[in-house]
C-alpha positions in Angstrom: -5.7 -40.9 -140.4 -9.5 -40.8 -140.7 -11.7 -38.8 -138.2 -13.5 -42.2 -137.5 -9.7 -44.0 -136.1 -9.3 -40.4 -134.5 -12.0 -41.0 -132.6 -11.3 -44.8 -131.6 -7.9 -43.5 -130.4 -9.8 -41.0 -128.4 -13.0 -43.8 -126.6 -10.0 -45.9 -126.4 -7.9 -43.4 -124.2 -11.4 -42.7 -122.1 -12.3 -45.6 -121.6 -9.7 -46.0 -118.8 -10.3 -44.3 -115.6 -6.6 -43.9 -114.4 -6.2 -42.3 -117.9 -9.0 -40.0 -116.7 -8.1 -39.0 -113.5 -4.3 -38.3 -116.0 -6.2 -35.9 -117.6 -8.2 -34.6 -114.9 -4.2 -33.6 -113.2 -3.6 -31.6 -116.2 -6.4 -29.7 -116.1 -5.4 -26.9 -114.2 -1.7 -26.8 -115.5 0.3 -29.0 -117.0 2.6 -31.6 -114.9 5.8 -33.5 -115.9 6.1 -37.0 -115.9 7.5 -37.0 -112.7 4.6 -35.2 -111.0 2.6 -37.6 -112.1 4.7 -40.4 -110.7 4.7 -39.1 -107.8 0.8 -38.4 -107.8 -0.4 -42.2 -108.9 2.7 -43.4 -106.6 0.9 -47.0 -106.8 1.9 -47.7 -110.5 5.5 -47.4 -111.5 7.0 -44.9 -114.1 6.9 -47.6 -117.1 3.1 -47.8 -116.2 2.4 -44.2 -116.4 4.5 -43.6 -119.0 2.2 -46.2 -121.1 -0.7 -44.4 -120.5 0.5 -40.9 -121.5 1.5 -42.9 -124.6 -2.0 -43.9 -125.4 -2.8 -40.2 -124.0 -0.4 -39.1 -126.8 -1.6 -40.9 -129.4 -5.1 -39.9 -129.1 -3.8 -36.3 -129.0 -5.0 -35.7 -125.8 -1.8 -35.2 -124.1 0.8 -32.7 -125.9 4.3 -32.9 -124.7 6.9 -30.5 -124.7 10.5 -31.4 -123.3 12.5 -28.8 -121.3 15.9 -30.2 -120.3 16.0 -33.6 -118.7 11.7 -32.9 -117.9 8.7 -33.8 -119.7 5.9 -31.5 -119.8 2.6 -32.7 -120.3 -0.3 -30.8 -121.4 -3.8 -31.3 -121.6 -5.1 -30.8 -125.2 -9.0 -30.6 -125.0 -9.8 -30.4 -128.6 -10.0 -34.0 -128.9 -12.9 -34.2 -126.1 -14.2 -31.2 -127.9 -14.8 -32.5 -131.1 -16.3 -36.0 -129.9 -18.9 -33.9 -128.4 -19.9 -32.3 -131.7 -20.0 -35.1 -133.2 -21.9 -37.8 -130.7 -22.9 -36.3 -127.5 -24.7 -33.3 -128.9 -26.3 -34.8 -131.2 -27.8 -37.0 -129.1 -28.5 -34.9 -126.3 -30.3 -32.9 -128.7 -32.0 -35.3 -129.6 -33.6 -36.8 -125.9 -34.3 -33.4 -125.2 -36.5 -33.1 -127.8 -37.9 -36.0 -126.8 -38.3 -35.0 -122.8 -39.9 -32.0 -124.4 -42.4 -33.8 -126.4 -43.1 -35.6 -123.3 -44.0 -32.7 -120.9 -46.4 -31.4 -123.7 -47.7 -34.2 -123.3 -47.9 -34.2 -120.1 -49.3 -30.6 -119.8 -52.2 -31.5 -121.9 
């Protein structure tokens, strides 16, 4: 798969908050399927299991089974890597911008 589908998979996953606040549970340990159930108790378990799926896809989610219980776990290299490649580069970019601005400013 090319990095450019890589990263549609990945804005695609984002660009749902409920997917978010998904990720945002596993950031401080991972949770099984059922945790999460029970923490978005407005959706059903065939709705949340559809999201991890697109979670899972995108790589964002890795899963590792331990009897009858599904263990997701954040994977943040995803996130990492479209940062690289879009946000700080374009940060970089207004900053110098902001910066040529207050020298501007200054004078």
């Amino acid at each position: 798969m090319s990095t450019d589908s890589k990263d549609d998979l990945v804005f695609k996953a984002l660009a749902n908050g409920l997917r978010r606040q998904m990720l945002d549970a596993m950031q401080q340990e991972p949770q099984t399927t059922g945790m999460l159930c029970e923490r978005f108790s407005n959706l059903d378990r065939c709705t949340v299991m559809q999201h991890l799926k697109v979670l899972e896809q995108a790589e964002l989610v890795l899963v590792r089974r331990e009897g009858r219980e599904r263990w997701n776990h954040l994977n943040a290299l995803p996130i990492q890597a479209i940062h690289d490649r879009w946000i700080s580069q374009y940060a970089g970019h207004a900053m110098s911008i902001l910066s040529t601005l207050q020298q501007d400013l200054d004078r």
